[in-house]
Structures are given as C-alpha cells and as structure tokens.
C-alpha positions in Angstrom: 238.2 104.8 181.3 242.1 104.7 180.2 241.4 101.4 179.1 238.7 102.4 176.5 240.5 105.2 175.6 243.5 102.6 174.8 241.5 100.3 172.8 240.4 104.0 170.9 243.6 104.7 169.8 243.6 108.4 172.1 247.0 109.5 172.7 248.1 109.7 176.0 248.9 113.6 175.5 245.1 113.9 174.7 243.9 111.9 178.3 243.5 115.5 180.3 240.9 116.3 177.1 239.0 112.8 177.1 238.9 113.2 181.1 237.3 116.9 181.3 234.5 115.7 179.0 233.6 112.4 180.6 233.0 114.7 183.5 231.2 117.9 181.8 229.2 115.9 179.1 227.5 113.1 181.3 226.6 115.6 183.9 224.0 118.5 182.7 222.7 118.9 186.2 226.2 119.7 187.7 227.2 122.0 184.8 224.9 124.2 182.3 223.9 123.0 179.1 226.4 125.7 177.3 229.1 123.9 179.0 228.0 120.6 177.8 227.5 121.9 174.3 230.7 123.2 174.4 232.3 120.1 175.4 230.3 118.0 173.3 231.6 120.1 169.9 234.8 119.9 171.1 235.0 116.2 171.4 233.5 115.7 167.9 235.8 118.5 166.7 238.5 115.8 168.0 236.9 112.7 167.3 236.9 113.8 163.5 240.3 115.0 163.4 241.6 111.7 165.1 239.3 109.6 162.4 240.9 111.3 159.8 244.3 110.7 161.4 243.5 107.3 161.3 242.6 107.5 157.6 246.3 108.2 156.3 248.1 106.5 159.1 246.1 103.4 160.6 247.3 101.4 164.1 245.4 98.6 165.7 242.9 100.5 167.0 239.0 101.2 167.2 239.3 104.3 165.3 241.2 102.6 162.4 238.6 100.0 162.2 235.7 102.5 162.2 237.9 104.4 159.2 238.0 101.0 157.6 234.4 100.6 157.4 234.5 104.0 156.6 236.4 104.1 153.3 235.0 100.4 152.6 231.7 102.2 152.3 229.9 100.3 155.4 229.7 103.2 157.7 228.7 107.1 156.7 230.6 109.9 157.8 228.0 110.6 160.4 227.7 107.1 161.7 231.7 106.8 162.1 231.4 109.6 164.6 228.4 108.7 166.1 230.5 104.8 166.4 233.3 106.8 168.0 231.0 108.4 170.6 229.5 105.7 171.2 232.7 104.0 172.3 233.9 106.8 174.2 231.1 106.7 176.3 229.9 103.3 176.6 233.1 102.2 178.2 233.9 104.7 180.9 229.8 104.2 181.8 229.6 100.6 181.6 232.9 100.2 184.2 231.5 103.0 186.5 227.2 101.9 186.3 227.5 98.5 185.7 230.6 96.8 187.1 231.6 98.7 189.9 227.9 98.4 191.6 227.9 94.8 190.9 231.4 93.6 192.3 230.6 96.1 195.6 227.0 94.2 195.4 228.6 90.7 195.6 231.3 91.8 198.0 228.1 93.4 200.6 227.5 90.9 203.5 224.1 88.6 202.9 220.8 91.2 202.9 222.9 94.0 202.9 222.2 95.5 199.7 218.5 94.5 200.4 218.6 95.9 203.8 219.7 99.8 201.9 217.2 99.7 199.7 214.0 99.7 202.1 
C-alpha cells in the first residue's frame, strides 16, 4: 500500500488516514454501510483537497499528473477524482488479491494448491 500511496503523492503525516479507509471502505460486511459512507466522503473530501494542492504546487506525482490532465481539459472534475480513487484502490488490491496469492501459489509444493481446493 505505502508504495501506491508514494507514487500518489500522500504525505506521510496522512498514511494513518489512507490506512483506516483501505480497511473500512473495502470491507461493508465487517463494518456497516454508515461507516463506509463515512469513510468514503472522507477520502474524497481529501482526495479533492490534495488535487487542488497539486494544482498550485505540482511534484512528480500521480496527483499532479491527474491535475495536468485536469487543467489541460482531458479529464473532468468528476473523472480526476474518480482517477484518484481508482489509484488508491487498485494498488493496495492488486498487491494483496493478485500478487500475494500468486507468489504463495508458486512457492506451495507440487498439487498443493490443487489438493486445498477439493
């Protein structure tokens, strides 16, 4: 996750925030939707804040590049923040559905995997 959240641009005082709703959002059967509502707004409260950070004071980031597109008239406001959701979550996801499972796959003895799944 701290990875994505590098190539974002979040700040590292802002990592406790990023980490409370990659665990509340993705996870409406362990917490109730209020909760996830809750920490849903508040991320795009941030996320907009943070774009328009990036706005008057741009660093190599992802969220300087989505304001690029921004203000070059390629991207709406709406899609800029949907962009930067996007990002937030495909990362953190991708590492903990996708590669994790699949180096622990190749690491299992022969027929192992094949064996757990009967």
């Amino acid at each position: 996750m701290r990875v994505t959240w590098d190539l974002l641009g979040i700040a590292d005082v802002d990592v406790a925030l990023f980490r409370s709703w990659a665990e509340i959002i993705p996870s409406l059967t362990h917490c109730g939707a209020q909760d996830v509502d809750h920490a849903l707004q508040d991320m795009d409260d941030y996320l907009r804040a943070q774009l328009e950070a990036k706005r008057s004071a741009p660093r190599d980031d992802m969220l300087s590049t989505i304001v690029a597109a921004q203000d070059a008239g390629e991207l709406t406001d709406p899609q800029a923040l949907n962009l930067a959701r996007l990002m937030f979550f495909a990362g953190p996801n991708s590492t903990t559905e996708i590669i994790v499972p699949g180096y622990e796959g190749a690491h299992e003895p022969p027929g192992a995997v094949g064996k757990t799944r009967r």
